[in-house]
N, C-alpha and C positions, 0 to 999 in steps of 0.2 A: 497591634501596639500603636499608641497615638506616640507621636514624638513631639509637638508643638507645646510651645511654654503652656499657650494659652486653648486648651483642650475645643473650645467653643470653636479656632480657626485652623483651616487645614495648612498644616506644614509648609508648603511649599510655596504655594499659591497667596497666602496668605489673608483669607477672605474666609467666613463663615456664613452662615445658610441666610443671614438677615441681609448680606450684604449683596447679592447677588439676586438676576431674574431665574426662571425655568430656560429661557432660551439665548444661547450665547454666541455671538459672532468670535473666529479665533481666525484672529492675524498671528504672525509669526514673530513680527518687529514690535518691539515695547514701543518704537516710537509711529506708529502707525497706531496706537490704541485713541489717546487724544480727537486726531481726526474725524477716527469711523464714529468715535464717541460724540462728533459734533453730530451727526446726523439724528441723536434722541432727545427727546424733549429731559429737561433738568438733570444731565449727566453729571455724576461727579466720579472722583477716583476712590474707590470700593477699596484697592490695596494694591501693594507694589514689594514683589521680594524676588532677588535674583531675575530670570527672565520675565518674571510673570508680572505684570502690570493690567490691574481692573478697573475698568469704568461699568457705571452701574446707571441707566437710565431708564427710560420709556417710551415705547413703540405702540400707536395706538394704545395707550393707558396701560401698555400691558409690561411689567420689567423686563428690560434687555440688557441684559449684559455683553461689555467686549474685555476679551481677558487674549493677552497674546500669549504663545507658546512656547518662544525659540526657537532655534532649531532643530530641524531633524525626529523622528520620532520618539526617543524616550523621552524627550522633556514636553513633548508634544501628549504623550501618551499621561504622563504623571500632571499634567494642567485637566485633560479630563477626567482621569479617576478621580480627581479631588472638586472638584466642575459638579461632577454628578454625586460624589459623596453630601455636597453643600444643595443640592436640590435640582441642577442642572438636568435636562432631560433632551433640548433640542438646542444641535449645533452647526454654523457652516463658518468652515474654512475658509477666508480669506487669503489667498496668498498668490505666488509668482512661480511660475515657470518657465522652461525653455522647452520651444515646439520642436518637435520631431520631422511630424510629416510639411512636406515642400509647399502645400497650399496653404499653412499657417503661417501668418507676417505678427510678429510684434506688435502688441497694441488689442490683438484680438482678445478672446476671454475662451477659459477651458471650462466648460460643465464637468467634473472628473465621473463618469457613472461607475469604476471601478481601479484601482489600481492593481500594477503590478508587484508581488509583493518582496523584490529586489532588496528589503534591507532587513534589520534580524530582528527589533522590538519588539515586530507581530508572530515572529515561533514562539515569546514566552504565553502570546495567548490564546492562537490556535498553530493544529498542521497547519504547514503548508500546502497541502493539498485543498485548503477549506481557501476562499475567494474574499477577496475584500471588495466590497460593493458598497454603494450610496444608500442610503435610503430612498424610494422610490417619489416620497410626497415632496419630500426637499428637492429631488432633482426637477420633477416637474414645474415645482415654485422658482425656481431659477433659470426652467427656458422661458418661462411666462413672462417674467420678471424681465430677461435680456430681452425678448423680445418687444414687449410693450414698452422698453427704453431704445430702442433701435439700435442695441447693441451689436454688432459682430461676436458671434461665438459659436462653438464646434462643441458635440457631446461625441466622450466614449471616454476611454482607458489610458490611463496614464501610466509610468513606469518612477517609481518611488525608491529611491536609494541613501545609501546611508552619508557616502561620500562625493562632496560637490568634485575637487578635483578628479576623483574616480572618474565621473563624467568628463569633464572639460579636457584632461590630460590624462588619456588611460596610458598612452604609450610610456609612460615614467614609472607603471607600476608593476611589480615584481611579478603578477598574473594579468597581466596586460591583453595577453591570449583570451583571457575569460573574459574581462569588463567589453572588450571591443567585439568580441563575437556575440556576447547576450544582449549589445546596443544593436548590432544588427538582426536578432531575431524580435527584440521589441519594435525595430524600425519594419521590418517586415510583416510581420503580424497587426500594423494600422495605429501602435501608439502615439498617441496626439504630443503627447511632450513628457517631459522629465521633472521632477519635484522630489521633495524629503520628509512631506507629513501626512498625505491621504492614506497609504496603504496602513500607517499605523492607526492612525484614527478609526480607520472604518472598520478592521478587525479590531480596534478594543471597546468600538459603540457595540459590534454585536455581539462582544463577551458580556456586556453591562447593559443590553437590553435599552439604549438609549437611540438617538436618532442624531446622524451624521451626512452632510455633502460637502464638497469642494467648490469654488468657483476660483478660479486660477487667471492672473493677469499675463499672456505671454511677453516677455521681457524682451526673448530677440529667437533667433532659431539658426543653430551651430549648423545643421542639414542645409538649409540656403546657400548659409557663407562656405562651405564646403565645395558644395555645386556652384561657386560661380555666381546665384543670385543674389538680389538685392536683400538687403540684412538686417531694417528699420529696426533700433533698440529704443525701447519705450521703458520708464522709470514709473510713469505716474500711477497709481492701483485706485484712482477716484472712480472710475467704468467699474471693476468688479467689487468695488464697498457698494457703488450704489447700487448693483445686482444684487448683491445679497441682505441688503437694508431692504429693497422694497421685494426680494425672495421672503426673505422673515415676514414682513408686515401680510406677506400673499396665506402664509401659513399660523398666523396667529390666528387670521378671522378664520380660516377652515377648523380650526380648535376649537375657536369659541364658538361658530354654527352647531358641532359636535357635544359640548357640552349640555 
């Protein structure tokens, strides 16, 4: 069932398949769209409803789209189904986290090669038992990318939840038992940091056959200030827009070689 007045543009999102590229950067913040949108040659704003805000430009001649999510996985998960209903194929998450492990400071940038899949959006579309993972040519475009930027960043597994406070203030919650004890086996098992949109992304690109990464700004790390160390909180997410701007432009030209 289409529910939009205007059948040509999807619901939610509020964009149709003319209005948009194949490959789309997703920030989280409607007002982080503008910026990453400065980074494409003639961007303009594609459509704007509820969380979702589109800009529509060109990356090496090629259309790029940035359409932000909001928060958390289902509104994150209903920007892609309607992303890739509209012709969307190849996506990276822009977004912000808080690190985990003691050698991540604020400021650095997270590759996510998988998350943990801690919150519920991704049971409506696979078990649990099934892994949410990156796509493998996105993540490489985005060590290439931090790297040949002289970026700071760390790949591996992130841990993806529904509730920020859950995290921040588990002692307040009614199963307080549960959130602090599966923080310390995600801390123990090497989780690089905490976030609210990879683990659904990545299981609903491989229910839909599309292609998914993260590139994550570390904001500050709760484990440091815990232990006593120093605890730099960084706001700015200009490092991982332009990791994942010249990530896409790495993965357009491997496309068009392949065509």
């Amino acid at each position: 069932m289409h529910y939009a007045e205007d059948p040509s543009r999807q619901y939610h999102i509020d964009v149709g398949a003319n209005d948009i590229g194949n490959y789309v950067i997703l920030p989280g913040d409607p007002g982080r769209c503008g910026l990453i949108a400065g980074y494409l040659e003639d961007a303009v704003k594609a459509g704007q409803n509820r969380e979702f805000t589109t800009y529509t430009g060109r990356l090496e001649g090629v259309r790029v789209s940035v359409t932000s999510t909001g928060i958390g996985g289902p509104s994150a998960a209903i920007a892609m189904e309607e992303l890739v209903q509209a012709g969307a194929h190849t996506f990276i998450r822009v977004g912000t986290c808080g690190g985990m492990q003691e050698e991540i400071l604020g400021g650095d940038l997270i590759v996510a090669t998988g998350a943990v899949r801690m919150e519920g959006c991704s049971r409506e579309y696979a078990p649990i038992e099934y892994p949410a993972v990156a796509n493998f040519t996105l993540l490489s475009a985005l060590r290439s990318a931090a790297e040949g930027l002289g970026i700071k960043y760390h790949m591996g597994v992130v841990e993806s939840k529904d509730s920020f406070y859950g995290q921040h203030s588990p002692q307040k919650s009614p199963v307080s038992y549960e959130l602090q004890n599966k923080w310390e086996a995600w801390n123990r098992l090497g989780c690089l940091a905490s976030e609210m949109e990879s683990a659904a992304l990545y299981t609903v690109a491989q229910a839909l056959g599309v292609r998914v990464a993260s590139v994550l700004l570390v904001m500050a790390n709760q484990e440091r200030e815990r232990t006593g160390l120093s605890n730099p909180v960084v706001h700015d997410t200009d490092l991982a827009v332009r990791c994942a701007i010249e990530a896409m432009r790495i993965v357009i030209a491997e496309d068009e070689k392949r065509l």
